[in-house]
N, C-alpha and C positions, 0 to 999 in steps of 0.2 A: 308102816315100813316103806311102802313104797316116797308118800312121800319126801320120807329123810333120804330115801337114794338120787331122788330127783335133784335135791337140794344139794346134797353134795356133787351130781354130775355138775351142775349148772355153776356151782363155786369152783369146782377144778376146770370147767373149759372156761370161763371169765379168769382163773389166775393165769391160764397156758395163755389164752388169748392176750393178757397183758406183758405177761414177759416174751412172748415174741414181739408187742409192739413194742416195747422197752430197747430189743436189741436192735430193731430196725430204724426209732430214731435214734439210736448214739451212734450207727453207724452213716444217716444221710450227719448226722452233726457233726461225726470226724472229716465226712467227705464236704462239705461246705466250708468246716472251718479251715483247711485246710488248701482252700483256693485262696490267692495272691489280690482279687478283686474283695472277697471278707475282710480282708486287712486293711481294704481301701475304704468300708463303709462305716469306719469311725474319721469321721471331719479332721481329728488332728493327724491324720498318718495321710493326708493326702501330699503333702510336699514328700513325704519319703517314700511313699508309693512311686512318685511320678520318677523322683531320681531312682529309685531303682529301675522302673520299667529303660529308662534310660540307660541303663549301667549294661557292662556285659555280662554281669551274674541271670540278669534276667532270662539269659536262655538255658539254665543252667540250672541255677536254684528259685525253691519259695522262702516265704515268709518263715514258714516251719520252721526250716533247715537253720536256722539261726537263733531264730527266739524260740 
C-alpha cells in the first residue's frame, strides 16, 4: 500500500510540476513573441522592421497590434 501511495504522490507532483512549467513557457512565449525585435528575427521582415522602426507608429504601436 504504501508503495502505490508513493507512486501516486510522485505522478501528481511531476503532473503539477509540469503544468506550472506549461504555464510559465506560454507566458515568456507570449512576452517574447510579442516584442517588435521577434518580428525582426525572420530575415524577410527586416526591410519592414527597419521602415516601421522609422515610421511614427513606432512609438506607438507593435507588430501585434496589426498582424
Amino acid at each position: 500500500m504504501k508503495f502505490k501511495r508513493g507512486c501516486l504522490l510522485s505522478f501528481f507532483s511531476a503532473l503539477i510540476f509540469a503544468c506550472i512549467l506549461f504555464v510559465v513557457a506560454g507566458a515568456a512565449f507570449q512576452y517574447i513573441n510579442n516584442q517588435p525585435w521577434f518580428c525582426n528575427s525572420c530575415h524577410e521582415m527586416s526591410f519592414y522592421y527597419q521602415t516601421w522602426q522609422r515610421s511614427r507608429h513606432a512609438a506607438t504601436t507593435r507588430c501585434l497590434d496589426c498582424h
